[in-house]
N, C-alpha and C positions, 0 to 999 in steps of 0.2 A: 809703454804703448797705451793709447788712450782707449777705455772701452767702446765707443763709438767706433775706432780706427779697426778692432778687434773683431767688431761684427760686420763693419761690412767687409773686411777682407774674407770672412769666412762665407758670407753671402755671394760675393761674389765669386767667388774660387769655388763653392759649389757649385753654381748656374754654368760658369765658365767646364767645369769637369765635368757635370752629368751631360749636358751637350757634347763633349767631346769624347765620352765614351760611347752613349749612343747615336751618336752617327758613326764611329767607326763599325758598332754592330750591323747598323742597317746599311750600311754601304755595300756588301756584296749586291742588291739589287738594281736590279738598274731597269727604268722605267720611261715609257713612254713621253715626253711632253703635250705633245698633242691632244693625245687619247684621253690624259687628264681632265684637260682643259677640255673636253669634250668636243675636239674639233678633230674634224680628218686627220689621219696621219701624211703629215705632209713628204714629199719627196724631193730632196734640192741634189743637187750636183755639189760635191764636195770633196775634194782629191780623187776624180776622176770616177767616184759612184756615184750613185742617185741614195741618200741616206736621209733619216727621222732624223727628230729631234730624242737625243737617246742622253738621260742624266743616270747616275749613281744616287741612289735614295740620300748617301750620308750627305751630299750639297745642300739639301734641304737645311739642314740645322747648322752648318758651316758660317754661313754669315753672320748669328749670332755671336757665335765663338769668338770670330774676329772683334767683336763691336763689345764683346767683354775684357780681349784683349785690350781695346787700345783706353778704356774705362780703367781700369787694372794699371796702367801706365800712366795715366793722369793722376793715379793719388798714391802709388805705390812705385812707380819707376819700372825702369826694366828687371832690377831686381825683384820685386813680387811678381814678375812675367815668367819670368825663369825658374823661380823655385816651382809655382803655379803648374808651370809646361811641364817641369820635368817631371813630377808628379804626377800630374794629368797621364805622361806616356808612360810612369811606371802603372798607374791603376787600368790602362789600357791592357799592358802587357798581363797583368795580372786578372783580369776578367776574362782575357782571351783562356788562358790556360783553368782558370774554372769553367770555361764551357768543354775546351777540351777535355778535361777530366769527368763532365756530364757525359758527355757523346760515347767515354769510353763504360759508362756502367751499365749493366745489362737491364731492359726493359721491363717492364711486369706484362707477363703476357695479358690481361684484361686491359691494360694500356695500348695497347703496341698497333691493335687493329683495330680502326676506325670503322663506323660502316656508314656508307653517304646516303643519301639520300634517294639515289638511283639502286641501291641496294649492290655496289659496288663496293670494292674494301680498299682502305688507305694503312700505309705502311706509318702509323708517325713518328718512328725510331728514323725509318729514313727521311722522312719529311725532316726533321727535327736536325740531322747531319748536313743534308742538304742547307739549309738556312743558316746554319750558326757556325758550319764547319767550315770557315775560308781557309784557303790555303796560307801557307807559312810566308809565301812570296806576297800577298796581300798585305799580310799583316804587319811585314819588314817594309814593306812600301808606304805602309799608312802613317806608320812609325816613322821613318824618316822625313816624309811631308811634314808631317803635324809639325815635328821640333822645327824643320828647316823655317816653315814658313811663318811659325809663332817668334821665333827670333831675330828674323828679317821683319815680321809688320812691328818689333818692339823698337829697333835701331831704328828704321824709318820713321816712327813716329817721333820718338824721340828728336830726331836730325830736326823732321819737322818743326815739331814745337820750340826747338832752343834759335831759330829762323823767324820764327811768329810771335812768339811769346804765348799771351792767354789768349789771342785773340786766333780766331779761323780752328776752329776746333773742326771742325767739316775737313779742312785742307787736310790735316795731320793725319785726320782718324778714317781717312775715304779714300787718301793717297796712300800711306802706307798696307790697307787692306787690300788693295787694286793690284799691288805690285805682288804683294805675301800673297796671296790670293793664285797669283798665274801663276808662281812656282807650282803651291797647293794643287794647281788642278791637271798636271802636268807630270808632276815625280811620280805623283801615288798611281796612278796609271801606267805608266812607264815601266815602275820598277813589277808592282804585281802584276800586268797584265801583257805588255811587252814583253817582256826575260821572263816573265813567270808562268804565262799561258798561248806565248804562242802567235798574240794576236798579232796584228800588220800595224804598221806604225800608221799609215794613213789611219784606220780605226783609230787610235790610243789619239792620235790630235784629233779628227772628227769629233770626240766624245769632250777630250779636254775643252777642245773651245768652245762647245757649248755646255759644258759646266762654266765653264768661266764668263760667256754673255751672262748667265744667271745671277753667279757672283757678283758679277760686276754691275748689274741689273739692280739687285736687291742692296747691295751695300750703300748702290747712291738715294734709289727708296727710303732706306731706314734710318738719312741722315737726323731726320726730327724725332726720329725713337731716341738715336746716340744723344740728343739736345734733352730730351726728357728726361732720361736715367741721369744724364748729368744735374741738372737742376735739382732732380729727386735726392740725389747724394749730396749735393749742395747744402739743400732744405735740410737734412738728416745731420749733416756732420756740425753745420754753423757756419758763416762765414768766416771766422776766425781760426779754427779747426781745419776746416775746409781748406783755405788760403797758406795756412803751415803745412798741411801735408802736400800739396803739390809744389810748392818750393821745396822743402826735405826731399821729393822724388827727382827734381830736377838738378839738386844736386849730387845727387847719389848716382844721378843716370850721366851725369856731364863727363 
């Protein structure tokens, strides 16, 4: 393997992994759209309530993910997607179970109470549980999304490209995310928040499909970022370099 070939697969497979562990951390939140954007919270008719615009904090970093995915697939094939992914959800699982193991050590009591500013006291032993404690059914949910939908946007892509050739990088890398993407915002709600908390299924779509306007929002935005980091990897590897590794992935991936 060529040293070039060596760095950016670890560049990217970092960028690719630290995004996709911290949005599964921040995912338990889920926030406003509106209130953001500093606009009313608005109120529409949507399976039969009047509901917000209501995201999951981890969508924020999600479309990157994707757009490293299909980056990763251009010089590496499905197979650096796969080893990448699976890794990615073993360091997921294994971070979850280091906070776990936080939550479970006892506090120092100078620690533990906060005193605010109204001269009020904050617990942040609980605060700290609350935030970083998702349930099990979360974390199986997130888990299952992430593989599902990082292995469907690598097939798509692929289909794509061996269809196109080199040319419509847009088409491969914005079609395949769009599809991976609806599963993505669909399972992991479903399985933590449906089967795991209760919620109504009209909620768990309300919420999905506007995760997914966003996704699908951002991914076709970000197509001239996808058009930079490609060039920038271009400029980096050589045209020569550059040109053998995406044939080598093409046929590794055929």
């Amino acid at each position: 393997m060529h040293k070039k070939e060596q760095i950016l697969f670890i560049v990217l497979g970092g960028f690719f992994i630290c995004n996709a562990i911290v949005a599964e951390i921040i995912g338990g939140k889920l926030f406003s759209v509106e209130l953001t954007l500093g606009f009313e919270q608005a109120d529409i008719w949507l399976f039969g309530e009047k509901r917000s615009f209501i995201m999951t904090a981890g969508v924020l970093l999600w479309p990157f993910v994707f757009i490293m995915t299909d980056i990763i697939n251009e010089y590496f094939g499905m197979r650096g997607v796969k080893i990448l992914s699976w890794l990615a959800a073993a360091l997921i699982a294994y971070a979850f179970l280091m906070i776990l193991l936080a939550m479970n050590t006892e506090p120092a009591s100078f620690w533990q109470f906060y005193t605010l500013p109204d001269g009020g006291k904050m617990d942040l032993e609980v605060a700290f549980d609350q935030i970083f404690g998702q349930g099990l059914w979360i974390i199986i949910g997130s888990l299952i999304a992430f593989l599902t939908a990082q292995f469907l946007d690598a097939v798509i892509f692929r289909y794509l490209k061996r269809r196109t050739g080199e040319k419509a990088l847009w088409l491969r890398a914005t079609g395949s995310t769009l599809v991976s993407q609806l599963l993505d915002s669909f399972v992991v709600l479903f399985i933590a928040f449906y089967i795991g908390a209760d919620w109504t299924l009209e909620t768990v779509l309300a919420i999905g499909i506007v995760n997914y306007i966003y996704k699908f929002s951002v991914a076709v935005c970000l197509t001239p970022f996808l058009y930079l980091v490609h060039a920038a990897v271009d400029r980096f590897l050589g045209n020569d370099l550059s040109r053998e590794m995406m044939e080598k992935a093409g046929r590794k991936s055929g």
